[in-house]
Residue, then its C-alpha position, 0 to 999 in steps of 0.5 A: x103333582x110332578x105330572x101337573x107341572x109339565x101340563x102347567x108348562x106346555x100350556x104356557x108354552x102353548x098359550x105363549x106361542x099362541x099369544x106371540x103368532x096373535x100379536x105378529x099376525x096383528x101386526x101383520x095386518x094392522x101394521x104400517x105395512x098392512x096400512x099402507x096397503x089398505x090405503x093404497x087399495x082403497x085409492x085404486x078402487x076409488x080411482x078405478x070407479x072414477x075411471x068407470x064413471x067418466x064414460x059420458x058423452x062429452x060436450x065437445x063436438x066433432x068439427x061436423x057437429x056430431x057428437x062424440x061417443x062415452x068412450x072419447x071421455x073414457x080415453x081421455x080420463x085414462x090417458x091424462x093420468x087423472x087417476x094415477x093408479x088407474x092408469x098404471x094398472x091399465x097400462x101393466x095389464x095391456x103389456x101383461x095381456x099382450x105378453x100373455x097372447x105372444x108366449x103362452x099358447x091360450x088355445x091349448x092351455x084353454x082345450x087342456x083345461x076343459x077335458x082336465x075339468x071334464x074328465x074330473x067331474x065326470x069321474x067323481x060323477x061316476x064314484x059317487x053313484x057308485x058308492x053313495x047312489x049319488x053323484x058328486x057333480x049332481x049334488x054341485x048341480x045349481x038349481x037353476x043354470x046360470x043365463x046372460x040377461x037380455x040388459x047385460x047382453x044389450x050392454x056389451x052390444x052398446x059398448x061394442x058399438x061405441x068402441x067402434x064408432x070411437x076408432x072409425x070417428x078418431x080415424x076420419x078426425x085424423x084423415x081430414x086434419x080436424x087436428x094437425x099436431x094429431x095428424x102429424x103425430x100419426x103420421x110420423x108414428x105411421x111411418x116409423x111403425x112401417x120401417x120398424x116392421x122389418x126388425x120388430x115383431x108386431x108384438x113388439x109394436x104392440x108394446x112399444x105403441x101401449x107404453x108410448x101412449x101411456x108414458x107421453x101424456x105423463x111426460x107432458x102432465x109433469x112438464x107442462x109448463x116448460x113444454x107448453x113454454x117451448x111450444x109457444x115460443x116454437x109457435x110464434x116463430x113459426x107465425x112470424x115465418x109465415x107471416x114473412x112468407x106470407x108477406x113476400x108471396x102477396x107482393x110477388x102475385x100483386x106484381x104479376x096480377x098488375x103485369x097480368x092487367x097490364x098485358x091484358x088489356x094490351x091485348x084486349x086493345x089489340x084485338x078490339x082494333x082488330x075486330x073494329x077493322x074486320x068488321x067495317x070494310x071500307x066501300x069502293x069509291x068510283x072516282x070519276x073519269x077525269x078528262x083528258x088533256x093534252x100534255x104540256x110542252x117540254x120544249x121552248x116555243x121557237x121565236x117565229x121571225x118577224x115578216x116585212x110587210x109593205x104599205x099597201x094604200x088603201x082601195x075604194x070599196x064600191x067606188x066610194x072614196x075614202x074621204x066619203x067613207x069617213x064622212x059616213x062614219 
């Protein structure tokens, strides 16, 4: 009996401690904590399979009719912060991966890995036919080696495909101003990327350009209405600007068009006139020889003096009388 009763109190002890870890553990796993957290992992699964599902050719063609690639609506979804989680998970693991590739050495990690893994199976490869006439790694051996499938390989094929055209399209849309906020958006990240070359590494950059394209849309999602306010005020001002420019610039070249008409057809005048005179030459006309007369007197004529003349009497013509003469008249 007396040794019956340390048993009795250790069992309880036991059983005690045991039913306590039960009840901590299930209220561990079945806690608010442990809910929240369930919750919270079944949301980023189902926005993670959202996410994967909006990799659709868009309806939404380029300005020269092309279609766009899976990858346009794919970016889209993710950086519009449609699925919250999603995106957040995206956005740490491209810092993390960046980070990763800037302080932790892959290529010497990954050769460190492989005779590490090497050097083990080989080594228990060899203990095992030493000891039980067979190797251990013989005995992980699969029945059949692991392949890549034709269809997987098409797969990543096809993606790389569209990824590539969905850089080179993006590029062209932003080279040949499809859109202009986009250009100058890229222009002036372009030319502050440029002169922060000289003071920040190009991981950095990396960083830096990730955390933008991610926080930016967000900021415009949670503000929309007051950007979009400011953005339309921003807009009608400069209409109005530029309907004024606009106004001012017609009058000046109505202006020099009518001085230019003006000028023109002066000119045009001038050398029609010029032509016409050119062309027809006037005939020589032969004026006939006029005859020639004497030149007029400048002189007064001089008053001849008047000359005395006496009676002379009358003679007989063929010894007629005069008186016969008259008689015969």
């Amino acid at each position: 009996m007396a040794e019956t009763a340390p048993d009795i109190n250790g069992g309880s002890v036991f059983e005690a401690t045991k039913a306590n870890a039960a009840a901590a553990f299930d209220s561990v796993t079945n806690g608010p904590v442990a809910q929240n957290v369930k919750e919270h992992t079944a949301k980023a699964s189902s926005e993670l399979s959202n996410l994967a599902a909006s990799r659709k050719t868009p309806e939404t063609r380029a300005a020269t009719g092309q279609p766009l690639t899976h990858y346009h609506s794919f970016f889209n979804e993710l950086l519009s912060w449609n699925n919250p989680r999603a995106s957040a998970i995206a956005l740490v693991s491209t810092v993390l991966a960046i980070l990763a590739f800037r302080y932790v050495d892959v290529a010497r990690h990954g050769l460190r890995l492989a005779w590490m893994t090497l050097g083990i199976t080989v080594t228990s490869e060899a203990i095992g036919k030493f000891l039980f006439n067979k190797g251990i790694a013989t005995q992980l051996r699969p029945r059949r080696y692991y392949t890549v499938s034709r269809a997987t390989i098409d797969s990543l094929v096809g993606d790389a495909h569209e990824l590539i055209n969905f850089v080179v399209i993006e590029a062209q849309r932003i080279l040949f101003v499809e859109s202009i906020p986009a250009s100058i958006a890229t222009a002036i990240l372009a030319f502050l990327s440029y002169h922060l070359t000289k003071i920040v590494p190009y991981w950095g950059l990396a960083i830096i350009g990730t955390v933008i394209a991610f926080v930016a849309p967000l900021i415009y999602v949670s503000n929309k209405e007051i950007i979009d306010e400011q953005l339309k005020n921003a807009s009608e001002a400069i209409d109005a600007q530029t309907a004024q420019v606009r106004n001012v610039a017609q009058k000046q070249v109505h202006q020099v068009a009518e001085a230019g008409k003006h000028y023109a057809g002066d000119y045009s005048h001038k050398v029609q006139e010029l032509i016409r005179g050119r062309s027809s030459s006037p005939k020589l006309v032969v004026k006939p020889k006029q005859p020639e007369f004497p030149s007029p007197p400048t002189e007064e004529p001089t008053k001849v003096p008047e000359i005395h003349v006496p009676d002379v009497p009358d003679e007989p013509i063929g010894g007629v009388k005069k008186e016969d003469s008259e008689s015969l008249l």
